[in-house]
C-alpha positions as CSV (number, residue, x, y, z in Angstrom):
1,X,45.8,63.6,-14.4
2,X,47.3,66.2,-16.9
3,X,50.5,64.7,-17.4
4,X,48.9,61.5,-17.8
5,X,46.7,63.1,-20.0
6,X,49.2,64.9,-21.8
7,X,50.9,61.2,-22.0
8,X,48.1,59.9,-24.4
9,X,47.9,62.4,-26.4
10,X,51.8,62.3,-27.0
11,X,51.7,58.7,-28.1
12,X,48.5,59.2,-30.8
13,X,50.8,62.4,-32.1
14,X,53.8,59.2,-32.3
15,X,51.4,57.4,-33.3
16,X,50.0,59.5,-36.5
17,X,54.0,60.6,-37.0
18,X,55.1,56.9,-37.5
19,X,52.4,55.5,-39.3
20,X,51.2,58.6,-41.3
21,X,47.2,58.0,-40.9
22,X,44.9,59.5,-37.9
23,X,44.5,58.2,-34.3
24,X,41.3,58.3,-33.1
25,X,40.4,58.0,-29.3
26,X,36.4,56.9,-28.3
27,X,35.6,56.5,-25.2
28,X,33.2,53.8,-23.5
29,X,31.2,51.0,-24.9
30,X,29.5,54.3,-27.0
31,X,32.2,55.4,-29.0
32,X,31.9,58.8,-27.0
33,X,34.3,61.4,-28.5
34,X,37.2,62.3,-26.0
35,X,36.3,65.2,-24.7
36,X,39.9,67.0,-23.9
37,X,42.0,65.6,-26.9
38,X,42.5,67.9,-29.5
39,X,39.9,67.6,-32.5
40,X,42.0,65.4,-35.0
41,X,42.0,62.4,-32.1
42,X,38.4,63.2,-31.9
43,X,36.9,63.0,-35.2
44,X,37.2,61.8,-38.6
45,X,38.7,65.2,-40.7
46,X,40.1,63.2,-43.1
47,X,40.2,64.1,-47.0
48,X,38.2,61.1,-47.7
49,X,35.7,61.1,-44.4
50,X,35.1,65.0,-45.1
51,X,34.2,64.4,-48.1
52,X,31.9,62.0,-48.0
53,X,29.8,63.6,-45.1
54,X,29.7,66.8,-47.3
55,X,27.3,64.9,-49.6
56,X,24.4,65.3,-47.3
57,X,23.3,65.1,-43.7
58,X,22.3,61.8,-44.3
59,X,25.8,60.7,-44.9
60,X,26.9,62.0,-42.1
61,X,24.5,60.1,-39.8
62,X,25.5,56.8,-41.4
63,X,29.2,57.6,-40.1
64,X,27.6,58.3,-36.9
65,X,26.1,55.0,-37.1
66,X,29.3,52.9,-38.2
67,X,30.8,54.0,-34.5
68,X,27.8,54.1,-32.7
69,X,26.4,50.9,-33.5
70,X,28.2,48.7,-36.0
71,X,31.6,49.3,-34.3
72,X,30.7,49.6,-30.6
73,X,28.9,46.2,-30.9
74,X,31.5,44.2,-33.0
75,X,34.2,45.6,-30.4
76,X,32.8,44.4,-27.3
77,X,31.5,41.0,-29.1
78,X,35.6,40.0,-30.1
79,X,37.7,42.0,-27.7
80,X,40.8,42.0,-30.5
81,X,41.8,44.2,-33.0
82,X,39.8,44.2,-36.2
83,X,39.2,45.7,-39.5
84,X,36.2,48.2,-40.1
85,X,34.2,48.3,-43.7
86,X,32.4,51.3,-43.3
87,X,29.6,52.3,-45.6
88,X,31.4,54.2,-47.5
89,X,33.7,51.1,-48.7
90,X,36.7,51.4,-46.7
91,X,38.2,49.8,-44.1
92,X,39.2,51.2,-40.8
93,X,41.6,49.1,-38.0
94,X,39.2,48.6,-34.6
95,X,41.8,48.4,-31.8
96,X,39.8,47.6,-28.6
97,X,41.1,48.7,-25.6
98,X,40.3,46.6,-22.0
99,X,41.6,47.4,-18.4
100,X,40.9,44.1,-17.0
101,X,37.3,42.8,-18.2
102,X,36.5,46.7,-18.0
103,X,36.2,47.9,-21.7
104,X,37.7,51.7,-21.9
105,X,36.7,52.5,-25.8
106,X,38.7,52.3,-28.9
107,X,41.5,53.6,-31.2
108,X,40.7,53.6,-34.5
109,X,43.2,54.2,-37.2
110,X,42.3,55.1,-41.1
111,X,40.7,55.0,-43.5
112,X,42.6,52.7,-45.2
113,X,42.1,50.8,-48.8
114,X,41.2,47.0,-48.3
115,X,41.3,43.9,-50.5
116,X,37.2,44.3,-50.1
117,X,37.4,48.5,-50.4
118,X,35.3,50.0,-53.2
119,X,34.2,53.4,-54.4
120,X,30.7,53.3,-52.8
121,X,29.9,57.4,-53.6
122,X,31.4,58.5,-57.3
123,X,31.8,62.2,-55.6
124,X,34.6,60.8,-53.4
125,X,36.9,58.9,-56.7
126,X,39.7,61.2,-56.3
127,X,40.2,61.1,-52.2
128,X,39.5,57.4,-52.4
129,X,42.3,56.4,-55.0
130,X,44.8,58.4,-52.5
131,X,43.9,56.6,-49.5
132,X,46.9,54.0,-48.3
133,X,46.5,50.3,-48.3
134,X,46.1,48.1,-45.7
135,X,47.5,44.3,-46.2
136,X,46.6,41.6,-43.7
137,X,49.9,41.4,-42.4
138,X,50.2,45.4,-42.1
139,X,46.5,45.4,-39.7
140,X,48.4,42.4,-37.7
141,X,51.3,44.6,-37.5
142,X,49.7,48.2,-36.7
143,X,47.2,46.5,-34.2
144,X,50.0,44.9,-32.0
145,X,51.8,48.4,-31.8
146,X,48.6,50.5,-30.8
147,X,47.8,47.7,-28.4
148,X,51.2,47.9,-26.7
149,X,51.8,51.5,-27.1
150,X,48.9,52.4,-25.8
151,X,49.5,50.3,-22.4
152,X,51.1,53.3,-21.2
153,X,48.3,55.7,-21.7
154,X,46.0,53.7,-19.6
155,X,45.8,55.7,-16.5
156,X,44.3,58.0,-18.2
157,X,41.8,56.6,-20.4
158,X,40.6,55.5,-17.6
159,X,40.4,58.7,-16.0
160,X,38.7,60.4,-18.7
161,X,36.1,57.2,-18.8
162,X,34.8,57.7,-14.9
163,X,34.9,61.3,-14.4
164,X,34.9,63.2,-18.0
165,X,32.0,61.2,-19.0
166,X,29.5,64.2,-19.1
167,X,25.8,64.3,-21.0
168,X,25.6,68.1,-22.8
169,X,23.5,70.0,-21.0
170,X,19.8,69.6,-21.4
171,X,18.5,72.8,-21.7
172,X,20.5,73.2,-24.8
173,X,17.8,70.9,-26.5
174,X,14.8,72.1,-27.6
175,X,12.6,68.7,-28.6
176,X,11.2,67.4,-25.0
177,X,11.7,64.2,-26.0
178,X,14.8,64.3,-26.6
179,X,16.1,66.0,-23.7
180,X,13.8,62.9,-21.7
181,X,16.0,60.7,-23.2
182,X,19.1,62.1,-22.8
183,X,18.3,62.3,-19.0
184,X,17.5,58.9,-19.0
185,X,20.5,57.8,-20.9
186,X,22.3,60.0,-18.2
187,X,20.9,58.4,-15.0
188,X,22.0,54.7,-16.5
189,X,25.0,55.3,-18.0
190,X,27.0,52.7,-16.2
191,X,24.8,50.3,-17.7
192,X,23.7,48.5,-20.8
193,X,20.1,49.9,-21.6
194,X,17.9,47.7,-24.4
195,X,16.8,50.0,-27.0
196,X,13.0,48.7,-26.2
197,X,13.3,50.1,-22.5
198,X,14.3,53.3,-23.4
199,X,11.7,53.9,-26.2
200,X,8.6,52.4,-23.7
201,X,10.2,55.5,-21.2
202,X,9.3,58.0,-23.9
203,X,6.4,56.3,-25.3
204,X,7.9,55.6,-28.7
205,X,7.7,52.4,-30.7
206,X,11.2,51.0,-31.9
207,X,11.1,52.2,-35.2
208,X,10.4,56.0,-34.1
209,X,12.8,55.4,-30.9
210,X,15.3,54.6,-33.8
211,X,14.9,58.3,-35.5
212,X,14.9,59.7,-32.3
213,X,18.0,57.7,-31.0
214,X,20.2,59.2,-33.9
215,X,18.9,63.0,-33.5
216,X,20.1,62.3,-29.9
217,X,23.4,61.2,-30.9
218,X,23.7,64.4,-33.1
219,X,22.7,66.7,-30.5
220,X,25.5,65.1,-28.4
221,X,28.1,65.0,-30.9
């Protein structure tokens, strides 16, 4: 699947060339990163996005959280292209991406300035104000060409999505419980798994499963 490969990554380059703002590629109803794309179709490196995780770690997990949670859900919940407010004010465009009823992942294109964007963080003014704005009729626009340009990459998103789909490897991580839940996560990936069960597995209430959830995702990531 190389050249199909190869194929996707080709039309996120078009993609960023034409448009002028990142490509992103996430992978599964997780928001996994794509492990063989290069790193800009990976992750946000942004002016604006590195910036704002360089505050503090903390930042950084609430970005994790945006995709992770906030996005992920929304995505599956309306099936069509939307527009992101992250937590950091801006707004992202949410293009889901569906082979059938199968749901593949998503591209996401930004940051862009909204009509409801706002400086959230003062330390971020400057790369904020130079961010390009994103009109109603412009989302419309931009989401019906990464929907229809992307119909040609689909072999091998969904390639990546069975067989790249790989857990990092356990011995790596050095908290037991985390590395329980990791191999849990790993044994039902191909299903939807309530956040209760998977806290009752590793004898954690919700609220400490929730913690534990997000160093997870940052040993992963």
């Amino acid at each position: 699947m190389q050249a199909e490969r190869d194929l996707l990554i080709h039309l996120l380059d078009c993609l960023e060339e034409a448009v002028g703002c990142a490509f992103i590629w996430k992978i599964t109803s997780a928001l996994w990163v794509h492990p063989s794309l290069p790193e800009k179709h990976r992750r946000h490196l942004q002016p604006f996005c590195t910036c704002v995780k360089a505050i503090g770690p903390e930042f950084e997990a609430s970005c994790m959280r945006n995709d992770f949670e906030q996005i992920s859900r929304r995505a599956l919940e309306q099936r069509t292209a939307f527009v992101n407010i992250c937590h950091a004010g801006v707004g992202e465009l949410v293009v889901p991406i569906f082979h059938g009823d199968h749901f593949l992942g998503v591209i996401l294109s930004g940051p862009f300035l909204t009509a409801d964007s706002q400086c959230v963080y003062p330390e971020t003014a400057d790369e904020f104000h130079q961010l390009q704005k994103l009109s109603e009729s412009r989302a419309a626009a931009l989401a019906d060409l990464v929907a229809r340009v992307m119909l040609d990459a689909h072999p091998a998103m969904r390639e990546e999505e069975e067989n790249e789909r790989k857990m990092p490897e356990l011995e790596q991580v050095n908290d037991i419980r985390i590395r329980e839940t990791m191999a849990f996560i790993g044994e039902k990936f191909k299903r939807t798994i309530p956040v209760s069960e998977t806290a009752r597995r590793c004898s954690l209430s919700g609220y400490s499963f929730d913690t534990l959830q997000l160093t997870c995702l940052l040993a992963i990531i």
